[in-house]
N, CA, C and O of each residue as an XYZ file, in Angstrom:
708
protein
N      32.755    118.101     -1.446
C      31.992    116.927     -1.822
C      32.877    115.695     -1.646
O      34.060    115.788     -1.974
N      32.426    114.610     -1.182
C      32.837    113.562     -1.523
C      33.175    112.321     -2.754
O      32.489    112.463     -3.766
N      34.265    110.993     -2.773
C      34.277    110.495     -3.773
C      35.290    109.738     -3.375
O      35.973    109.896     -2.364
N      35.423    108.467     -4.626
C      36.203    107.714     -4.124
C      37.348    108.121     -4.744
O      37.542    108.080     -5.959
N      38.485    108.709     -3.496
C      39.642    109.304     -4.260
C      40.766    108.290     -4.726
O      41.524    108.641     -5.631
N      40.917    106.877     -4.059
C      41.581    106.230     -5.069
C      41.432    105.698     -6.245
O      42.206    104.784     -6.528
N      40.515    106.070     -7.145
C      40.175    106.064     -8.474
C      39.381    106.926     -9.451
O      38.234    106.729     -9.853
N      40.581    108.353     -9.884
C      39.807    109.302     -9.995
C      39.537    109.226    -11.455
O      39.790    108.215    -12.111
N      38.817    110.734    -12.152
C      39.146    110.969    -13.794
C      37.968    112.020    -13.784
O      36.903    112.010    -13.166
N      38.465    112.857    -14.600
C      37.365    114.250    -15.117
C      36.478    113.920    -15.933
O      36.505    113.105    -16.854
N      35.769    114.515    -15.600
C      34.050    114.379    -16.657
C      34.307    116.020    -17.052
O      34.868    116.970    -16.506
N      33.671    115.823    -18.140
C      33.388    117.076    -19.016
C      31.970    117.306    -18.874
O      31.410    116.221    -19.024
N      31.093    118.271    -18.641
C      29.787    118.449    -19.068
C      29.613    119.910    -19.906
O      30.300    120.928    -19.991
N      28.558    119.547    -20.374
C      28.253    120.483    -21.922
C      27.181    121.111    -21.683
O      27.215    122.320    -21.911
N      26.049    120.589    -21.218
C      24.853    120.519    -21.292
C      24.250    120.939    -19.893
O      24.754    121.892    -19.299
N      22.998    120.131    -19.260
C      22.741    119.842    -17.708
C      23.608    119.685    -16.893
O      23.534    120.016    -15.710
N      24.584    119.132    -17.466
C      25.724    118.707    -16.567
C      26.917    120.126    -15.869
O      27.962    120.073    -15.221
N      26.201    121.116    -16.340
C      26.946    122.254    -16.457
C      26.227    123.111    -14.851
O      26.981    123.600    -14.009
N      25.013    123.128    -14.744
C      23.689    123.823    -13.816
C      23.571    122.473    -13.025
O      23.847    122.786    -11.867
N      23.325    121.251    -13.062
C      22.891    120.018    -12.943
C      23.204    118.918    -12.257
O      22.709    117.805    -12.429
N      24.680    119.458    -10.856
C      25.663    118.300    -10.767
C      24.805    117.837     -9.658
O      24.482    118.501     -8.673
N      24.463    116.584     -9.942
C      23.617    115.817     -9.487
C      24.517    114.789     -8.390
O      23.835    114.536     -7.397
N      25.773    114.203     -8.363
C      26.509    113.957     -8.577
C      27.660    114.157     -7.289
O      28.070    115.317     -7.326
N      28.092    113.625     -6.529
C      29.355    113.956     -5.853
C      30.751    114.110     -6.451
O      31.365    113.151     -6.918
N      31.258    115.440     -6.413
C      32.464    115.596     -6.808
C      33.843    116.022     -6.126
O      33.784    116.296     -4.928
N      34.545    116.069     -6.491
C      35.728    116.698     -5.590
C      36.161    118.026     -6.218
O      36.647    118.798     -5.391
N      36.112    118.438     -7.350
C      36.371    119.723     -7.516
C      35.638    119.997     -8.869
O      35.200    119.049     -9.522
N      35.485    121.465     -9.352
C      34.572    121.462    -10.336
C      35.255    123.164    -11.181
O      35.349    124.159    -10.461
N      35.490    123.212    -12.065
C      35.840    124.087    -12.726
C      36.015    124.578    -14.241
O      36.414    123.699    -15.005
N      35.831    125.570    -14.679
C      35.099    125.761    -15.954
C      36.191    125.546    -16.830
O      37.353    125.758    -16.481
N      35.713    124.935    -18.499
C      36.428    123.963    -19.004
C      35.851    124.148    -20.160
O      34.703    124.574    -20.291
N      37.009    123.677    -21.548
C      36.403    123.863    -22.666
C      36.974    122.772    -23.433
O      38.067    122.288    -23.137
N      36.252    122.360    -24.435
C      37.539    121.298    -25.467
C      37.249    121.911    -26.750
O      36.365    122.761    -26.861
N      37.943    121.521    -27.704
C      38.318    121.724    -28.813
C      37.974    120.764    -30.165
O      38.408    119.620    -30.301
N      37.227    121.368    -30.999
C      36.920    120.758    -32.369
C      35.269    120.155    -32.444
O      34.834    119.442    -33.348
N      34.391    120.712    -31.083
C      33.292    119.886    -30.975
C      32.042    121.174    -30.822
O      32.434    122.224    -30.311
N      30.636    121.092    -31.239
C      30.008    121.993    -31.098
C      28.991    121.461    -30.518
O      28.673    120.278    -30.639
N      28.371    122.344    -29.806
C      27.209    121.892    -29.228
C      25.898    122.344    -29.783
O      25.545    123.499    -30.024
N      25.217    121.192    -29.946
C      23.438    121.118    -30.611
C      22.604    120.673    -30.289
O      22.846    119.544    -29.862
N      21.213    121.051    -30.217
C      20.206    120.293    -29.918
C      19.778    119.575    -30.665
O      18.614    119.853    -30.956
N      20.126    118.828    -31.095
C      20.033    117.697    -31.866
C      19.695    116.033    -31.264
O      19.020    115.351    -32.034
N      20.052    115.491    -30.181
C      19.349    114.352    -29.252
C      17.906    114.646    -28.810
O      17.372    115.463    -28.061
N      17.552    113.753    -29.499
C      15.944    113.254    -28.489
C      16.076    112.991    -27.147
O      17.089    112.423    -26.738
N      15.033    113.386    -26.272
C      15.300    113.512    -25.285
C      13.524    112.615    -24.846
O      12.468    113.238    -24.950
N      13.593    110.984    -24.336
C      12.447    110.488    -24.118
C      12.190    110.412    -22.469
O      11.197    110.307    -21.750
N      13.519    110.516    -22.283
C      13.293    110.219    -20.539
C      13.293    111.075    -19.942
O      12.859    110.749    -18.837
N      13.657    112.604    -19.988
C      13.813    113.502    -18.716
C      13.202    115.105    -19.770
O      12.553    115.974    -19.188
N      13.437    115.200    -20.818
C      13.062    116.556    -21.466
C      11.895    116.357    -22.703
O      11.502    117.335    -23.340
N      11.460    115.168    -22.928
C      10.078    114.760    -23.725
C       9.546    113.487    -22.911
O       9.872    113.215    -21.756
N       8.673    112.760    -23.718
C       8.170    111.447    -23.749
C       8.915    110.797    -25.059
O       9.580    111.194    -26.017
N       8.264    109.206    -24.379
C       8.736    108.522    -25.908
C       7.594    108.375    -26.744
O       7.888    107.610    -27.663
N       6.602    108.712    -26.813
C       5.606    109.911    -28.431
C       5.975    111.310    -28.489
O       5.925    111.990    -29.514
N       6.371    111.736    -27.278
C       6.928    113.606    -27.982
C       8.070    113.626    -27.388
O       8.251    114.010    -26.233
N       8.879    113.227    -28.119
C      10.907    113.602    -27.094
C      11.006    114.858    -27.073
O      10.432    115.452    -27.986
N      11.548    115.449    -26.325
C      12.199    117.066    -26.262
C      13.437    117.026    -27.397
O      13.587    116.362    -28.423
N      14.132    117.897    -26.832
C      15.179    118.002    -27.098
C      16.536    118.756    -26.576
O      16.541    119.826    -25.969
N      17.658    118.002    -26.925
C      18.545    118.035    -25.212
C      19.486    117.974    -26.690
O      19.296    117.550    -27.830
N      20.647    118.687    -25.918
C      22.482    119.160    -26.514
C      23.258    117.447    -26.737
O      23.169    116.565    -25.882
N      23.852    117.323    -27.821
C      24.924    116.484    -27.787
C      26.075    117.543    -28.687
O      26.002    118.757    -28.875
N      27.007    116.663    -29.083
C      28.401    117.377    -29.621
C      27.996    117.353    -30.675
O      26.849    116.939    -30.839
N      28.802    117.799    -31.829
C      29.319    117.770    -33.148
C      30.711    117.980    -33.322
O      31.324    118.868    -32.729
N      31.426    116.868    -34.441
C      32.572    117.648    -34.987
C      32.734    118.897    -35.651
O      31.934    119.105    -36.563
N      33.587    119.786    -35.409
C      33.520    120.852    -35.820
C      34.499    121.822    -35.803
O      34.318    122.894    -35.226
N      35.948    121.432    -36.624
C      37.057    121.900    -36.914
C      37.525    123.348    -36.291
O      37.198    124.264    -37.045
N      38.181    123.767    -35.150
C      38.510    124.278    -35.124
C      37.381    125.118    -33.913
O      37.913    125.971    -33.203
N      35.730    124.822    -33.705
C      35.524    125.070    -32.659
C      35.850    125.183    -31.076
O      36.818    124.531    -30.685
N      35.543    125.509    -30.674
C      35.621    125.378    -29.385
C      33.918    125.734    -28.152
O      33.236    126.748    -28.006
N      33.818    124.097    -27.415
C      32.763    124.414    -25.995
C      33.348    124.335    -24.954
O      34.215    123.637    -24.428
N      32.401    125.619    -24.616
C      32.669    125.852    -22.939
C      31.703    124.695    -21.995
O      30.510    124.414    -22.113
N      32.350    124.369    -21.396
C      31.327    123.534    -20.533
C      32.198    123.543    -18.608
O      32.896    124.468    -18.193
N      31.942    122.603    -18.022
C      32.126    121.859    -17.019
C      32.881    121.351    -16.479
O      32.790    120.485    -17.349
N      33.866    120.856    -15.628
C      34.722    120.088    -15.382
C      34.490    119.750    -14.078
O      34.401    120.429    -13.055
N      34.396    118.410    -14.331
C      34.328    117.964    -12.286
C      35.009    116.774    -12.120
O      34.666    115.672    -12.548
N      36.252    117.128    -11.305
C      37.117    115.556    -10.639
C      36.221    114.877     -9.976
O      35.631    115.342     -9.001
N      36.024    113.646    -10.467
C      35.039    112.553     -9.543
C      35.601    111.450     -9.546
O      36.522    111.190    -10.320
N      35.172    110.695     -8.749
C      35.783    109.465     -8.189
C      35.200    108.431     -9.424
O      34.249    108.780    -10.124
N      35.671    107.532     -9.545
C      35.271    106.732    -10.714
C      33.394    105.938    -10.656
O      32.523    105.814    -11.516
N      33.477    105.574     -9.205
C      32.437    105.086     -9.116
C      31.370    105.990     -9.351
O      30.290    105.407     -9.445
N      31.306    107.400     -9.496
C      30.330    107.914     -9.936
C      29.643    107.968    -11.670
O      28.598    108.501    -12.044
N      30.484    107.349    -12.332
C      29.665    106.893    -13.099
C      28.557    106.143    -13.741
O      27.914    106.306    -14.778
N      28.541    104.940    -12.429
C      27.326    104.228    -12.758
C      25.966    105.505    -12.289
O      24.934    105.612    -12.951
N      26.167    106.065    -11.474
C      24.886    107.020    -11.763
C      24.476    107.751    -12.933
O      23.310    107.934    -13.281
N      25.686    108.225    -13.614
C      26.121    109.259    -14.688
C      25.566    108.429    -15.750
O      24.622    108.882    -16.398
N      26.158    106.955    -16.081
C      25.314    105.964    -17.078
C      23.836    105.676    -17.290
O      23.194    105.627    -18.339
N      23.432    105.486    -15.945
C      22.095    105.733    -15.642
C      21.390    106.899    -16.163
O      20.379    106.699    -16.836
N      21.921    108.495    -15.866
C      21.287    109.159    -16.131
C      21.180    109.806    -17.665
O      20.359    110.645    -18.035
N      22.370    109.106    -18.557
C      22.840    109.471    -20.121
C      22.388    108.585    -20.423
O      23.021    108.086    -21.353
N      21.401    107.929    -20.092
C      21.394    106.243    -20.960
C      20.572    106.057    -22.169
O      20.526    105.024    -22.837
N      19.715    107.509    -22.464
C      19.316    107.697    -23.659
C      19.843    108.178    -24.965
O      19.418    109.093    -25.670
N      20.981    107.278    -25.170
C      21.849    107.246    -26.399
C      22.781    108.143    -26.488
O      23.302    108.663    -27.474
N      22.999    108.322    -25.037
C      24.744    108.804    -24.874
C      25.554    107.668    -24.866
O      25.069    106.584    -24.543
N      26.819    107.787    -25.203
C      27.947    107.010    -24.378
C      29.518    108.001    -24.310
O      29.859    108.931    -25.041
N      30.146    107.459    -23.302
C      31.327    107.922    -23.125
C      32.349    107.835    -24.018
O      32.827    106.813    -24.511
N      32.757    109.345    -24.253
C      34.001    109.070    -25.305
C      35.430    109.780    -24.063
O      35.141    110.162    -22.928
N      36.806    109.809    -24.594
C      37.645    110.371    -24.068
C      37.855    111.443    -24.813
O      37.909    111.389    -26.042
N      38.042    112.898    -23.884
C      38.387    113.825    -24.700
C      39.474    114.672    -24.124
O      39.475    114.341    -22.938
N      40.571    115.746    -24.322
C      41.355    116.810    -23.825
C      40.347    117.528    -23.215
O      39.263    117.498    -23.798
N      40.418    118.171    -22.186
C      39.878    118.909    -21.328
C      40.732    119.825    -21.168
O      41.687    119.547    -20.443
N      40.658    121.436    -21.888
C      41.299    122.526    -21.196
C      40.854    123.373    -20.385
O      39.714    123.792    -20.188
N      42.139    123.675    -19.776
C      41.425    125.280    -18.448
C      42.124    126.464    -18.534
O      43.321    126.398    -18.813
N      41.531    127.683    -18.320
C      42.003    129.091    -18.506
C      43.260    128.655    -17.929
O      44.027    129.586    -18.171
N      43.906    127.747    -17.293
C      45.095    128.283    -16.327
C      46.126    127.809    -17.304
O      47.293    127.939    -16.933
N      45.840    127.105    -18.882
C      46.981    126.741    -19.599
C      46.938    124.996    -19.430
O      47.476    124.245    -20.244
N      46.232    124.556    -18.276
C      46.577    123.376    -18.318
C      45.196    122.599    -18.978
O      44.136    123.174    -19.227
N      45.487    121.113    -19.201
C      44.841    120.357    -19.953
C      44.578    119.093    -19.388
O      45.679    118.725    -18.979
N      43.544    117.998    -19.067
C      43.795    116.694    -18.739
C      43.074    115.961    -20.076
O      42.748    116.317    -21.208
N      43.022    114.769    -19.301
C      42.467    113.960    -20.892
C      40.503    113.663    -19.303
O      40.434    113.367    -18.110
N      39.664    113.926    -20.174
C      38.515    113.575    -19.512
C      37.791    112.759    -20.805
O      38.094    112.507    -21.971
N      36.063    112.361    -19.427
C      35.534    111.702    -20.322
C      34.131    112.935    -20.207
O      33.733    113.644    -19.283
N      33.662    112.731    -21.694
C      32.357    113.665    -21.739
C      31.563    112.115    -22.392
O      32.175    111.140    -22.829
N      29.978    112.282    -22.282
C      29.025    111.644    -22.509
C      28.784    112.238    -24.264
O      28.653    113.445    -24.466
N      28.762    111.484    -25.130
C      28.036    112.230    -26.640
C      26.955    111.052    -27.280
O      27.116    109.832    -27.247
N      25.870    111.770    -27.837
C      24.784    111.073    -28.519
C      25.247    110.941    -30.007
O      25.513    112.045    -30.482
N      25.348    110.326    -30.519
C      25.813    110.577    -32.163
C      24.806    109.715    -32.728
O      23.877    109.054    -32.265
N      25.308    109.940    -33.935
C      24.022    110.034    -35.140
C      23.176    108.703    -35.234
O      22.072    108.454    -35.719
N      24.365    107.757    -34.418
C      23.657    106.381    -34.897
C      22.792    105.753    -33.759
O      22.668    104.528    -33.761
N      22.215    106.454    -32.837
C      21.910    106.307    -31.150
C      20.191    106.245    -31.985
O      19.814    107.154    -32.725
N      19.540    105.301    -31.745
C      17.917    105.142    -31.723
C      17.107    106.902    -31.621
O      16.252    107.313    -32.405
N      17.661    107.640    -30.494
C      17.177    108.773    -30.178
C      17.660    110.096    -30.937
O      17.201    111.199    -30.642
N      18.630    109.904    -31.948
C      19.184    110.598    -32.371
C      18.060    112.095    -33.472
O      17.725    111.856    -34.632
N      17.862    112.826    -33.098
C      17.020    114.028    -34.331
C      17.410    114.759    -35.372
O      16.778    115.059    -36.385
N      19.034    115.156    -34.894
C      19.619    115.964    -36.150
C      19.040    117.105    -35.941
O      18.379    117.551    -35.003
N      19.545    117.723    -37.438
C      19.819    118.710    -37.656
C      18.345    119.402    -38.474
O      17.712    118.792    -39.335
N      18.057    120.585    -38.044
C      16.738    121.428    -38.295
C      16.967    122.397    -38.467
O      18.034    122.775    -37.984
N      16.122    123.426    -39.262
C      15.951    124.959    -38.378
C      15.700    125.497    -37.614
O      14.662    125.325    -36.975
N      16.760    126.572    -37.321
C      16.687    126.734    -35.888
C      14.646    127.210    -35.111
O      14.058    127.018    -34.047
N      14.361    127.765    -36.247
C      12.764    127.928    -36.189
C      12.112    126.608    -35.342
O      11.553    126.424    -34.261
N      12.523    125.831    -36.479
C      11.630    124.597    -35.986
C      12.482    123.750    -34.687
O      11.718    122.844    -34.355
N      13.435    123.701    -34.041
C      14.032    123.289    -32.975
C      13.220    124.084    -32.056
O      12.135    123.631    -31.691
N      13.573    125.065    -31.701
C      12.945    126.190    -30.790
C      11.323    125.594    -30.686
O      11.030    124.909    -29.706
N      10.355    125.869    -31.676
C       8.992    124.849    -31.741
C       9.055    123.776    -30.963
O       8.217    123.425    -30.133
N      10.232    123.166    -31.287
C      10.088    121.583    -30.697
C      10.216    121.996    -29.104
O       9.390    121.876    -28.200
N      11.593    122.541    -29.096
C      11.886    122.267    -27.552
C      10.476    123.552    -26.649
O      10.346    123.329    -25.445
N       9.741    124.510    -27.123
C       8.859    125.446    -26.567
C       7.777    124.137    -26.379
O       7.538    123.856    -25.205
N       7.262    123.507    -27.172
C       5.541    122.565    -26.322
C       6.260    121.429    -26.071
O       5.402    120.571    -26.281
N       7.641    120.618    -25.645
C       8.407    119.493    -25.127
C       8.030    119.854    -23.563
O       8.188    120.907    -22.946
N       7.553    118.771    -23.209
C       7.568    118.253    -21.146
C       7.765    116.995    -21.200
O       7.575    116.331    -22.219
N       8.153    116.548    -20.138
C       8.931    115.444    -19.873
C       8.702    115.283    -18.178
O       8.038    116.054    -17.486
N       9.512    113.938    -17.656
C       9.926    114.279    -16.196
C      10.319    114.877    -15.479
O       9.911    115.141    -14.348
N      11.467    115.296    -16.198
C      12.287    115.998    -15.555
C      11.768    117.513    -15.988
O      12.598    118.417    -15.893
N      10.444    117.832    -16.454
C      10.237    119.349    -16.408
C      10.073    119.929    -18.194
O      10.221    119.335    -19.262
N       9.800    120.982    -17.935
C       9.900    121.748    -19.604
C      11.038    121.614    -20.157
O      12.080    121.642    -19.503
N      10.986    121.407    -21.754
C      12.172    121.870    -22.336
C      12.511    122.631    -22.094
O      13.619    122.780    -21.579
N      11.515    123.698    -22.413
C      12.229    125.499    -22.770
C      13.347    125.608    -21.541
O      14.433    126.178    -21.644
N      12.792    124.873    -20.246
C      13.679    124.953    -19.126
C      15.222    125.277    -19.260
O      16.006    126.217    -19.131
N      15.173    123.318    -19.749
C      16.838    123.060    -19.909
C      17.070    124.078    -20.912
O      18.301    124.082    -20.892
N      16.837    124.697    -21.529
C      17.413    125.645    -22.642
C      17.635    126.624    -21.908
O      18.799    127.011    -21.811
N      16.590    127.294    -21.193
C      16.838    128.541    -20.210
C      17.998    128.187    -19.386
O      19.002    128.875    -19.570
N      18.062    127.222    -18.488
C      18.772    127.500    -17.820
C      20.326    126.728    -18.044
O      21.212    126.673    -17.191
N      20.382    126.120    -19.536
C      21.832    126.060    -20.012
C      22.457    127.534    -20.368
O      23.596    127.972    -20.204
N      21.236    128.151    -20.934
C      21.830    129.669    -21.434
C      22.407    130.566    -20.668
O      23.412    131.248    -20.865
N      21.364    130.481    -19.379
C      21.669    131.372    -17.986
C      22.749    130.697    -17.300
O      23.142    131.328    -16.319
N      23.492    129.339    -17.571
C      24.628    128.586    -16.810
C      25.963    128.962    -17.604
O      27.047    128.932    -17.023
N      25.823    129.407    -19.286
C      26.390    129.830    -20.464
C      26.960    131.033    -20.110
O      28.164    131.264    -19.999
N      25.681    132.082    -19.871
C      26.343    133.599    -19.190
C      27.198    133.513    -18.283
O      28.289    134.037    -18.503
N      27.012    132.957    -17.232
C      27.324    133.381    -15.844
C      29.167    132.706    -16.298
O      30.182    133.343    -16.017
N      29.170    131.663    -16.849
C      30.910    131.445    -17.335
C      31.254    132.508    -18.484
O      32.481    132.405    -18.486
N      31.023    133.235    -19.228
C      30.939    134.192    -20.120
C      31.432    133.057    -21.133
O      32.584    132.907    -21.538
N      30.451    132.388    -21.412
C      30.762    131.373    -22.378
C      29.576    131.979    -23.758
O      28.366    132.164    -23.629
N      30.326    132.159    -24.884
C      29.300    132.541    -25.817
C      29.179    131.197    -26.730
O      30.046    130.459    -27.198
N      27.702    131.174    -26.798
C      27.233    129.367    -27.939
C      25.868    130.190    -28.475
O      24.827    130.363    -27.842
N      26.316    130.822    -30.366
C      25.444    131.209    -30.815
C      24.164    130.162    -31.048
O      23.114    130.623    -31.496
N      24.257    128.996    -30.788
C      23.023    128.062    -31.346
C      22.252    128.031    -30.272
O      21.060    127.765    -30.425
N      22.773    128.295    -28.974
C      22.096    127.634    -27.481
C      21.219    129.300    -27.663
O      19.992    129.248    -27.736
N      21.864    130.612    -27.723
C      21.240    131.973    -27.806
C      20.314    132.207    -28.267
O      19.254    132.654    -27.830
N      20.802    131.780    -29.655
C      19.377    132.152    -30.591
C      18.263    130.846    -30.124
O      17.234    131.181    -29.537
N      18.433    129.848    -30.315
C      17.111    129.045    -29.528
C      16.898    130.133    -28.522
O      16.317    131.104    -29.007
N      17.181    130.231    -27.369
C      16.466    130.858    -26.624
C      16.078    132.080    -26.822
O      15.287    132.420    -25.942
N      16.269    132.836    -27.536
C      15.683    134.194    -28.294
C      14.375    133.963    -28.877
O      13.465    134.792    -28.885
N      14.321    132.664    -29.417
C      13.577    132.547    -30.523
C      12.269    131.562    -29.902
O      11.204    131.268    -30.445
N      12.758    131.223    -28.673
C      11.380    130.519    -27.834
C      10.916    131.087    -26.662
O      10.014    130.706    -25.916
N      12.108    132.654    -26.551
C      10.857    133.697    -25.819
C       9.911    134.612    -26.149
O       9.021    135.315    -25.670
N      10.686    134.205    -27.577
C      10.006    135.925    -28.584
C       8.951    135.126    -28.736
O       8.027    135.676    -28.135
N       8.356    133.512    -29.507
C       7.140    133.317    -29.113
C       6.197    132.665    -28.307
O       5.124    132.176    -28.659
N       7.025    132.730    -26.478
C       6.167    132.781    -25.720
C       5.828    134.386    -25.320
O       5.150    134.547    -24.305
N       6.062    135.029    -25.721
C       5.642    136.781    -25.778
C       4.385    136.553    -26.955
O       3.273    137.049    -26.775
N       4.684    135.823    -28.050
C       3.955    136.583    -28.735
C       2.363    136.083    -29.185
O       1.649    136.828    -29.857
């Protein structure tokens, strides 16, 4: 892939950004940081609901001593104004450590929604999340989607995220039932 290589820096992705690289990169490899959890907790008005029914889409949490698996892609700097564009529903960029199985570490930037973002939903049961994100459509497609296929992007790194699992357990068992 291409990019502008005299001005680089790692992005972290968690989420879409994991199945999703929309994005020109120069290299891409699986990646985890430390102390942050991942939840469906962001409203989602532009690409995984409407703005009368938001979906619902992954941001971080603090969370001592956790650890997410996600994403890593060297990109040229200018690819962020797309990346802004496409987080612009009450993400913004924080800096975080980025580690890799090989021992090594850089400092990247990941996108996070936090509590004080207009779109922000919090925290539910997992019952009622699963509800939400099973009748959520949007532009960019079904919820249940992005859930499916963060989970199925989750396996394939043998990344285990009991919250991303059980949602999806729990919004096939009742489209079965």
């Amino acid at each position: 892939m291409t990019g502008d290589t005299s001005a680089q820096d790692w992005l972290f992705g968690y989420g879409s950004l994991i199945f999703r690289a929309d994005f020109p990169y120069l290299e891409r490899k699986p990646a985890w940081i430390r102390g942050w959890a991942r939840r469906f907790w962001q409203g989602s008005h532009d690409h995984r609901g409407t703005a009368d029914a938001p979906g619902r889409v992954v941001t971080l949490i603090r969370v001592p001593g956790a650890v997410c698996a996600g994403m890593a892609y060297r990109i040229g700097r200018d690819v962020f104004k797309h990346l802004d564009e496409r987080e612009k529903n009450g993400y913004r960029r924080i800096p975080e450590r980025v580690h890799f199985d090989s021992g090594a570490s850089v400092f990247g930037t990941l996108y996070i929604a936090s509590k004080n973002n207009p779109a922000f939903l919090g925290s539910a049961p997992e019952s009622e999340i699963a509800a939400h994100i099973a009748r959520a459509v949007g532009p960019s497609g079904r919820n249940r989607d992005y859930l499916k296929n963060l989970a199925e992007a989750l396996r394939r790194m043998n990344a285990d995220d009991p919250h991303v699992f059980a949602l999806e357990a729990l919004v096939e068992r009742d489209a079965e039932g």
